[in-house]
C-alpha positions as CSV (number, residue, x, y, z in Angstrom):
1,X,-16.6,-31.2,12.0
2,X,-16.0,-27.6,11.1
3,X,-18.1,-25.2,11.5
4,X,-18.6,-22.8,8.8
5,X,-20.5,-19.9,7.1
6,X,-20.8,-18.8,3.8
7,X,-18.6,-15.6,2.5
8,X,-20.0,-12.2,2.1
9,X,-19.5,-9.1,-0.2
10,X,-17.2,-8.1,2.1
11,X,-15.3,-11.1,2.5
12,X,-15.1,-11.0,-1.5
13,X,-13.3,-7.7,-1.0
14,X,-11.3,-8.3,2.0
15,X,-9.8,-11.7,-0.5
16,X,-9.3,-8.8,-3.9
17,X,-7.5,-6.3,-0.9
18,X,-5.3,-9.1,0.1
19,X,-4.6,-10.2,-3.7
20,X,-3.8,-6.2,-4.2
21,X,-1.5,-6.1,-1.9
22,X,0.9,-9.1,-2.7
23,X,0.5,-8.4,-6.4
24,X,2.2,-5.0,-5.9
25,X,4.8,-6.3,-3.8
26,X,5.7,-9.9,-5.0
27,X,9.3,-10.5,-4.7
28,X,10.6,-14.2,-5.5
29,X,12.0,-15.1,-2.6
30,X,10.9,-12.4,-0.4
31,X,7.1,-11.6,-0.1
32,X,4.4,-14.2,-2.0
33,X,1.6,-14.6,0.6
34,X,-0.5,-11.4,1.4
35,X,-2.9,-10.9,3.9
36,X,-5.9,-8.6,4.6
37,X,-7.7,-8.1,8.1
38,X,-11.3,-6.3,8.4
39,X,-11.9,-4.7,12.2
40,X,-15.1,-4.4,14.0
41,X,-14.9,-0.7,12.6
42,X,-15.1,-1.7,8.9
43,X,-11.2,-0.7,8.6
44,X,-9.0,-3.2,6.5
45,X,-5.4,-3.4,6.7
46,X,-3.5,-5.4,4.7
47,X,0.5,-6.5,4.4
48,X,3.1,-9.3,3.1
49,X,4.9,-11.8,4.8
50,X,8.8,-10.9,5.4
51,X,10.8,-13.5,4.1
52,X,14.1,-14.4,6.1
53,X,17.1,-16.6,5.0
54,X,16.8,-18.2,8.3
55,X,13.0,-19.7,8.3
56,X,12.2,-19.5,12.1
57,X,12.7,-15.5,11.9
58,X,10.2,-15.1,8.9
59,X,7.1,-12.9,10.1
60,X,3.5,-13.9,8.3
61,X,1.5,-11.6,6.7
62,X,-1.5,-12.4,9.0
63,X,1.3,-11.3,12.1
64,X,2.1,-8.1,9.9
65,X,-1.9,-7.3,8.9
66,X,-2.5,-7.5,12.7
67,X,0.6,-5.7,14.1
68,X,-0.6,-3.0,11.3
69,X,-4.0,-3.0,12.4
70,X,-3.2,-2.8,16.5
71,X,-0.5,-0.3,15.2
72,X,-2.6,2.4,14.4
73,X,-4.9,1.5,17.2
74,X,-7.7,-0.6,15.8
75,X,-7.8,-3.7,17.9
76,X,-10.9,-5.6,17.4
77,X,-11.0,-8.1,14.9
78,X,-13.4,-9.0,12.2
79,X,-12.0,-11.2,9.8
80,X,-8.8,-12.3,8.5
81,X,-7.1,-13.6,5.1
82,X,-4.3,-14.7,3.6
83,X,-3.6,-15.5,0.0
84,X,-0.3,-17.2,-1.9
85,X,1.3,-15.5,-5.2
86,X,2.0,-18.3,-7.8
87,X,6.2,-18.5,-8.5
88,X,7.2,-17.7,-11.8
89,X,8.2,-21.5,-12.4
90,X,4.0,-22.1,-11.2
91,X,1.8,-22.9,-13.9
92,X,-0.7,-20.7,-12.2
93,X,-1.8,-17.5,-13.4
94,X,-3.6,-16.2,-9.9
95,X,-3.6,-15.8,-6.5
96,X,-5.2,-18.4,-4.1
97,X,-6.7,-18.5,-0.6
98,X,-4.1,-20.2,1.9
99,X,-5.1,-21.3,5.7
100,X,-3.0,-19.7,8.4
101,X,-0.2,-21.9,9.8
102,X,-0.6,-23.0,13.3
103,X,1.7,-20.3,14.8
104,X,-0.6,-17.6,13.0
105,X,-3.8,-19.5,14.4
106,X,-2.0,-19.2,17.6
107,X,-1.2,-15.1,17.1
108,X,-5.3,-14.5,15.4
109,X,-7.2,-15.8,18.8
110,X,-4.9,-14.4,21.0
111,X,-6.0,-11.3,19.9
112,X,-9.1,-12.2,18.6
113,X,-11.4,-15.0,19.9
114,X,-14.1,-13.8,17.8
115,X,-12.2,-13.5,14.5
116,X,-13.3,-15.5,11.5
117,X,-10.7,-16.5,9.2
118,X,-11.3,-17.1,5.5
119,X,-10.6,-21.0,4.1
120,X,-10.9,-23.4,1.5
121,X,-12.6,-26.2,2.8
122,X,-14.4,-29.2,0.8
123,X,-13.3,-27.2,-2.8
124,X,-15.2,-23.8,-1.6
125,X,-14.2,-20.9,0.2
126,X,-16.0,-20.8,3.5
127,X,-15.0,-18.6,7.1
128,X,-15.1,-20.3,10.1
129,X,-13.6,-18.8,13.9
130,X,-10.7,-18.9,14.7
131,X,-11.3,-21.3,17.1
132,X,-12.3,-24.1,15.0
133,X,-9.1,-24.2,13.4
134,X,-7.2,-24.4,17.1
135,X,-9.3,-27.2,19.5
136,X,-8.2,-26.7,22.8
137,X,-6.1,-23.7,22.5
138,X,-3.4,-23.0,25.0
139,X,-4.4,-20.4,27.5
140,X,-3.5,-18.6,30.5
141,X,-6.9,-17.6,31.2
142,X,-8.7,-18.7,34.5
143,X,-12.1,-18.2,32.9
């Protein structure tokens, strides 16, 4: 059973940054999931996923969030989301919270055992670690 916890005000934002930043840069084709991560210092950074023509060389958002983050030297992890831009064929008219792939799930406790990540889960947006969605994680650790 997952363990979860209930979103904050600043898990409300972190969701409206990621939503900001795949509305300005939607490109059909290229860039429709968008993803926000919050440090331990209160810093968010947020970017797109890079489409490829070749699917195995496309980069995730949550990869290009965290590379952004450890980029400019913030390194400790908070939480994490990602969100999906409807298609213009989509009857949809908003963004929506989407869980990370497994590769992503992989990349977030690599970096981050602590991190939550933001999910729907039973019809509500919850958070849960990182480690809930990955049981018995790969590791080279001896510990």
């Amino acid at each position: 059973m997952l363990k979860t916890k209930p979103l904050d005000e600043k898990d409300t934002e972190l969701i409206k940054q990621a939503e900001a930043i795949i509305e300005q840069n939607y490109s059909y084709g290229r860039h429709h999931i968008g993803a926000a991560v919050r440090t331990k210092t209160g810093n968010v950074y947020a970017a797109v996923h890079v489409e490829a023509n070749v699917g195995r060389i496309t980069v995730c958002s949550e990869a290009m969030a965290l590379g952004k983050s450890i980029s400019e030297g913030d390194h400790d992890f908070e939480t994490i989301v990602a969100v999906a831009h409807p298609h213009p064929h989509e009857d949809i008219d908003h963004c929506w919270v989407v869980a990370p792939c497994g590769m992503c799930r992989e990349l977030i406790s690599d970096y981050g055992k602590d991190t939550d990540v933001i999910l729907l889960h039973n019809d509500a947006l919850v958070k849960c670690n990182v480690l809930e969605l990955l049981p018995e994680k790969y590791t080279s650790d001896l510990d």
